[in-house]
N, C-alpha and C positions, 0 to 999 in steps of 0.2 A: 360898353359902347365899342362898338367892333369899327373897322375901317370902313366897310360895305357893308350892306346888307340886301339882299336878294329875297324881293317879297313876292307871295300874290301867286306862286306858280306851282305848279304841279310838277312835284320831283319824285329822280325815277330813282331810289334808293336799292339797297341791295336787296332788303325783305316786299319790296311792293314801292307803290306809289304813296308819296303822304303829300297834303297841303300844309309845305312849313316853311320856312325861312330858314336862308345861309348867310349865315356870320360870315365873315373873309380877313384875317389879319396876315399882313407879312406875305400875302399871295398865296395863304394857304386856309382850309375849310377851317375853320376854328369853333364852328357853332352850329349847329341844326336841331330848331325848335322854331317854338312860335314866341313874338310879342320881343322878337331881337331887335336892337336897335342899334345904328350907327351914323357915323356921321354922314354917309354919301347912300342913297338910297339907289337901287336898280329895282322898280315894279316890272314882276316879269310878266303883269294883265296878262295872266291864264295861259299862258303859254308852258309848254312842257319845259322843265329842266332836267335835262340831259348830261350825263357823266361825257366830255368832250371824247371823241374817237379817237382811235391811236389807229394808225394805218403802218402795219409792221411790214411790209412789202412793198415797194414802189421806187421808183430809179429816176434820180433825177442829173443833172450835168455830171454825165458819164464819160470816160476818153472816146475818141472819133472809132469807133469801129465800122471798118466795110464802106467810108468815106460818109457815112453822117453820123450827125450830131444828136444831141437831146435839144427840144425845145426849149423845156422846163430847164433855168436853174433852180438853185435854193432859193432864190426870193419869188419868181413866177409863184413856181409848183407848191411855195407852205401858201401864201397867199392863195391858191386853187384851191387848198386842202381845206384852210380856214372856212373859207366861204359855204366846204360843203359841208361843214361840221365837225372838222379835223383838228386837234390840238397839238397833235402830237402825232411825228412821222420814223418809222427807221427802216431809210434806203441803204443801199450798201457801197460801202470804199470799193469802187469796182476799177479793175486791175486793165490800165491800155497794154498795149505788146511791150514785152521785154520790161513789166513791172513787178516789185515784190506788194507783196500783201500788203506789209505796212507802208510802202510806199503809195499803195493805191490810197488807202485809209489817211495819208497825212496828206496826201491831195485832196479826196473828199472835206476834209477838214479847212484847207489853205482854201477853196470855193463855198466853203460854207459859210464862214465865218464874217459876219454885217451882211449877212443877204439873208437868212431866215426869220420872217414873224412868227413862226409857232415852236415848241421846240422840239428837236433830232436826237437819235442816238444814229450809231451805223452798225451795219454789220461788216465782218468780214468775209473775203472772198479767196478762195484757193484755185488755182489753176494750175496745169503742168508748167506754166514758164513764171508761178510766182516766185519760185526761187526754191534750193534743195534743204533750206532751213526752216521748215514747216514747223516744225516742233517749236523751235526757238522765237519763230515770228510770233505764234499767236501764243505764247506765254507770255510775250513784251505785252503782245496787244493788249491781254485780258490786265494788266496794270494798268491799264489807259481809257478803265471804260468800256470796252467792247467785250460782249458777253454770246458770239453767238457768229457761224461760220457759215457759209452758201458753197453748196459744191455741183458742178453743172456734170448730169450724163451725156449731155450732149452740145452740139454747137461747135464747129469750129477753132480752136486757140481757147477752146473753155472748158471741153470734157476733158473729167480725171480717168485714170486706168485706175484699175481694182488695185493695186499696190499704194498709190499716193491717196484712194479712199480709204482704206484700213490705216493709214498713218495719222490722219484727220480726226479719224474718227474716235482713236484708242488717245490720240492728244485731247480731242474735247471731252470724252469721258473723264481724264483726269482733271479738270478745268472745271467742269460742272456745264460745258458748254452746250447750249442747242444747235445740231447740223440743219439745216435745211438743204434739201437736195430736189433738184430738178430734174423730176423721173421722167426719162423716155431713152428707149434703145438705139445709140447712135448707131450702127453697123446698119439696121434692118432700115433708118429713117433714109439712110446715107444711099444702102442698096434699092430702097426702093423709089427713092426720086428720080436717078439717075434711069432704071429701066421708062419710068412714065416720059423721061427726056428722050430717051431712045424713040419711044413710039409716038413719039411729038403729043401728050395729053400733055400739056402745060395748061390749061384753063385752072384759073384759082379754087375751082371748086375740089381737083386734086390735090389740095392740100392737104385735108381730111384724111385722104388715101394714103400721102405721102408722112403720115400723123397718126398711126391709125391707134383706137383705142388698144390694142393688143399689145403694141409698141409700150404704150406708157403702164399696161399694168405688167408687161414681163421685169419693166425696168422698175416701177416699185415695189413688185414682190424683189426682186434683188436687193434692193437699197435697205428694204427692211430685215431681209434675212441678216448683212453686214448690222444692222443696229442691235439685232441677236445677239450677233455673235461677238460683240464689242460690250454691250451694254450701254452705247451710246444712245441719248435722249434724240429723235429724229422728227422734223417736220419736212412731211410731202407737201411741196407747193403748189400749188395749182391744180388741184384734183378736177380735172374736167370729165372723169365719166362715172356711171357705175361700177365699173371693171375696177377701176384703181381703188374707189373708196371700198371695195368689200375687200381689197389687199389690206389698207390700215387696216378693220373689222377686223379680219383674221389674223394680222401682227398683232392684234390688244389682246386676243385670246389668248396667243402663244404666250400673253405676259410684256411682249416688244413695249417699253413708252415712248409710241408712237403717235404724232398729232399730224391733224389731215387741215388744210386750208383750202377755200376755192374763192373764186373772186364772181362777182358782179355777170362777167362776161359766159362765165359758164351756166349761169342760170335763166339769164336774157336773150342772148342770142345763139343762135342754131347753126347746123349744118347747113341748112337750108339757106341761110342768109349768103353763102359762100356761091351760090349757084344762081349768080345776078350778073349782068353786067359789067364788065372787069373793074373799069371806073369806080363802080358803085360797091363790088365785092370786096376790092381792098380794102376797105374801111375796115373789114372785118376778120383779117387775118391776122392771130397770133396764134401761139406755143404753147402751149397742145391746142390745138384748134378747138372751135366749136364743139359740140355733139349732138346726139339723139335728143329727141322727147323722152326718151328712156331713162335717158344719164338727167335731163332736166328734173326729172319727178324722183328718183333715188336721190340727187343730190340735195333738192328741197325738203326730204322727210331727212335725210343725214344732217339737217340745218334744225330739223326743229326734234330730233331725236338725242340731236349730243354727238354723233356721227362723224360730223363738219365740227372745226373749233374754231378756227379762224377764216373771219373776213377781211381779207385785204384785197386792194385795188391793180398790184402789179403793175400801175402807173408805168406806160411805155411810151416817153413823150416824142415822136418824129412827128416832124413835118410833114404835110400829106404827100409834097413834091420828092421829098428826099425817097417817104416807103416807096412809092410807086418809081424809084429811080426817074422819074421824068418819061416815065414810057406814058402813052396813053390804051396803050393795053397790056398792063402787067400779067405775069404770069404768077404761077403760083412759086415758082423757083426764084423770081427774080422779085418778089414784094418782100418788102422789110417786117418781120414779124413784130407785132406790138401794140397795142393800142392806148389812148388819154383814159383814166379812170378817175382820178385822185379825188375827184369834185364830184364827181358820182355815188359811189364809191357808198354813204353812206343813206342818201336821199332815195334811192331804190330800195335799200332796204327797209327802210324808215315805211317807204310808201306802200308795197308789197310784200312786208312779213310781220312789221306789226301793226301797221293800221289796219291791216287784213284780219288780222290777229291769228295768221298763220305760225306767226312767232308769241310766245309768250316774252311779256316785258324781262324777263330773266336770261330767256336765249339771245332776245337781242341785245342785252350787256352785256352776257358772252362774249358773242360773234362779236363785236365793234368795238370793246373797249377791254374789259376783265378781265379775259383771256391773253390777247394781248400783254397787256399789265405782267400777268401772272406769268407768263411762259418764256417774255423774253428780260425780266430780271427789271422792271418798271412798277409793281407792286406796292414797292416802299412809298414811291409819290403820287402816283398814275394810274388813272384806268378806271376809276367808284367816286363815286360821294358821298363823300367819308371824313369825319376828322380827323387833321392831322394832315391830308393828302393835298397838294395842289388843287389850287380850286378853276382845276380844266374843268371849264363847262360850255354846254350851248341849248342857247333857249330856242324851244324849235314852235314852230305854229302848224299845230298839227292841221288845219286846216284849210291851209295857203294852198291851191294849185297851180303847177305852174308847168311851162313844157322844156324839156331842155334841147338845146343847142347849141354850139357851139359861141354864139355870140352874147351869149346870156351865163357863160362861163368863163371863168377867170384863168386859165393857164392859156398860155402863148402856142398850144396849138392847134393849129387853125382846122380842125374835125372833132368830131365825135361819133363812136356808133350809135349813139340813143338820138340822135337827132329827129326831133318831132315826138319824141315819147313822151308822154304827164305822168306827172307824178303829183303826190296830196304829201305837205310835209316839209317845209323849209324851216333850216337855223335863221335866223334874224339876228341874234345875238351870241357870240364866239365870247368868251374870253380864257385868257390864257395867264396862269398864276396872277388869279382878279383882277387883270387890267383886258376891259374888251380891245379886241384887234378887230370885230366886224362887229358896226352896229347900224342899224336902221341900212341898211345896204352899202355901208362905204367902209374903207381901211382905216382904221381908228388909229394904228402906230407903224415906226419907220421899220424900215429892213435893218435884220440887226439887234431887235427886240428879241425875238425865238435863242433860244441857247441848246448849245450839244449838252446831251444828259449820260453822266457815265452811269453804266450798266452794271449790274454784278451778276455773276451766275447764277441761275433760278434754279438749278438744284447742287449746289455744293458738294454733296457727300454721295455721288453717284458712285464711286470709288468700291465702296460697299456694296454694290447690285452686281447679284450674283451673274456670269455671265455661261456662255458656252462649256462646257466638259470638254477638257484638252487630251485629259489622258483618262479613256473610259476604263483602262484593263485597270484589274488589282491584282499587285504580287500575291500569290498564293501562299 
């Protein structure tokens, strides 16, 4: 006699889909068969169950940078996350001016803490002004839970110089740590906006140009030649084009373990979307910007090839007033790069890669949850349905359609780019270690329910992987 029991649905298990039943004790899977019984029944009436998402990328009440804020805090943004099928989120301790690492991380923590429904790990974040005790920061941190470091090549107060990335990097290799690094060529991005300001092209559609694919695959072949030559375990975030996913491609041959993510936004919307009315353009501006049809259909066979590992959201929460500075015709220099995903995030894929059945039910465990689980040190309880594991789940109705917009979505900010687009494919029912947070369309518990989940390193013994030839010659 288990606590729950979870009947009547079509679960997405590791080897395929079965018709069976989940036990639930203590908030964790305890049982998967048929003719299980318990004391409190959930009939999931044919609805799919779903291993719940983990969204390992997304940013939520971050320090004021550039004079705005984040929409989303931890309660808005888990509550947006739930809604779209999200259990489980890991944004980052991100560092305001003249902060250390662990100071950003014990902030993130101090705004975390009674605002989350679902639960969080974080990442950490390294800058040139985090402080000159790198080393010793993220060795405290890694006691604390955090399994896993973000280094910006570019941005303002955020890119590192090639000296403090070999220090990161040769620290997380010792740590078992995954880098994520945000590839694009700050010099070339820097030199080439400023000439389009000379020549007064500021229309948002220069973005692209000010972004250009070139830019971000020179910078993640660099990022990954550094994970050579370190042995450090490395994720490219945001892979928006062709160009950069054939750099991971050709990092894995060299042997690099190297993992490529791309989000929602690089699959859905274009260049083209950028070459609208300013008003209307912004919507669509983030970091690396859009791309080709070209990068659209490489990066879709890299999603259903193994290519692509992770789908995350990149959840960039401003206010529409804040991106567009209050101009009513921004420019491309002067719009806040970013956009709302979090709620999206998994319903687009749901809708367009496996009710398409362009994904097989296996990639899209991958992509949305397993991978996840598996890369960022979440395994142990997260990411399958499985026993033993937290019984993050959501029951989805594969055949709900519905359109999204921003008023039909749960985070506090007031756009979205998919506005007016359908989808087939809604969660109806979330829950999180067996207790639902969204059911029949409403929030089921209070803020404060979600907990930080400490992390361990997902690969330990990286220490052992063989790295670069230091000293090729041999004494004779």
């Amino acid at each position: 006699m288990h606590e729950l029991v979870i009947k009547g649905g079509r679960v997405a298990l590791d080897d395929g889909w079965a018709e069976c039943d989940i036990g639930i004790d203590d908030g964790r899977i305890a049982a998967i068969g048929n003719g299980l019984t318990g004391r409190a029944l959930l009939d999931s009436g044919g609805r799919w169950v779903m291993p719940g998402g983990i969204d390992a990328h997304c940013h939520l009440d971050q320090p004021v940078w550039g004079g705005a804020g984040n929409a989303d805090d931890f309660e808005s943004g888990t509550i947006s996350a739930a809604f779209g099928g999200t259990t489980c989120i890991v944004p980052f301790g991100m560092p305001g001016p003249d902060m250390t690492t662990i100071g950003a991380v014990d902030r993130a923590l101090d705004r975390s803490t009674g605002r989350a429904v679902i639960d969080y790990g974080l990442h950490a974040v390294v800058t040139m002004g985090t402080g000159p005790d790198v080393e010793a920061q993220l060795t405290e941190l890694a006691g604390r839970g955090i399994a896993s470091v973000k280094l910006f090549m570019t941005y303002q107060g955020f890119a590192v110089d090639d000296d403090l990335f070999f220090r990161v990097l040769d620290t997380a290799h010792s740590l078992g740590w995954i880098v994520m690094v945000h590839a694009e060529n700050d010099a070339a991005i820097r030199r080439t906006r400023q000439r389009l300001i000379d020549l007064g092209r500021t229309d948002i559609r220069y973005h692209v140009v000010a972004h250009s694919e070139t830019m971000e695959r020179e910078a993640t072949h660099r990022a990954l030649a550094f994970a050579e030559m370190t042995g450090a375990r490395m994720t490219i975030v945001h892979v928006s084009s062709w160009q950069s996913a054939e750099e991971v491609a050709r990092a894995r041959v060299r042997g690099v373990d190297a993992i490529a993510e791309t989000c929602p936004q690089y699959l859905f919307i274009g260049s083209a979307d950028l070459d609208r009315p300013a008003l209307d353009a912004a919507r669509f501006v983030f970091s690396p910007p859009p791309r080709s049809p070209r990068s659209h259909e490489h990066l879709w066979q890299a999603l259903i090839d193994g290519g692509i590992d992770l789908w995350s959201s990149d959840h960039s929460p401003y206010w529409f007033a804040d991106k567009i500075g209050g101009s009513q015709t921004p420019a491309f220099n002067t719009t806040l790069s970013g956009i709302p995903g979090i709620e999206t995030r998994l319903p687009l894929l749901f809708s367009e890669g496996l009710l398409t059945a362009r994904l097989t039910l296996g990639r899209y465990l991958d992509l949305t949850s397993r991978n996840a689980a598996s890369i960022y040190g979440l395994a142990d309880r997260k990411g399958r349905i499985a026993v033993g594991l937290d019984a993050d789940l959501a029951l989805w109705d594969p055949t709900a359609r519905w359109t999204l917009g921003h008023k039909a979505l749960h985070s506090r900010v007031d756009f979205t780019p998919y506005e007016g687009k359908s989808v087939t494919g809604k969660p109806t029912t979330v829950l999180v270690r067996g207790v639902p947070v969204v059911a029949d369309g409403q929030l089921q518990v209070q803020p404060g329910f979600g907990q930080f989940v400490e992390r361990t390193a997902a690969n330990p013994d990286l220490s052992g992987k063989p790295v670069e030839e230091t000293t090729p010659w041999l004494d004779s």
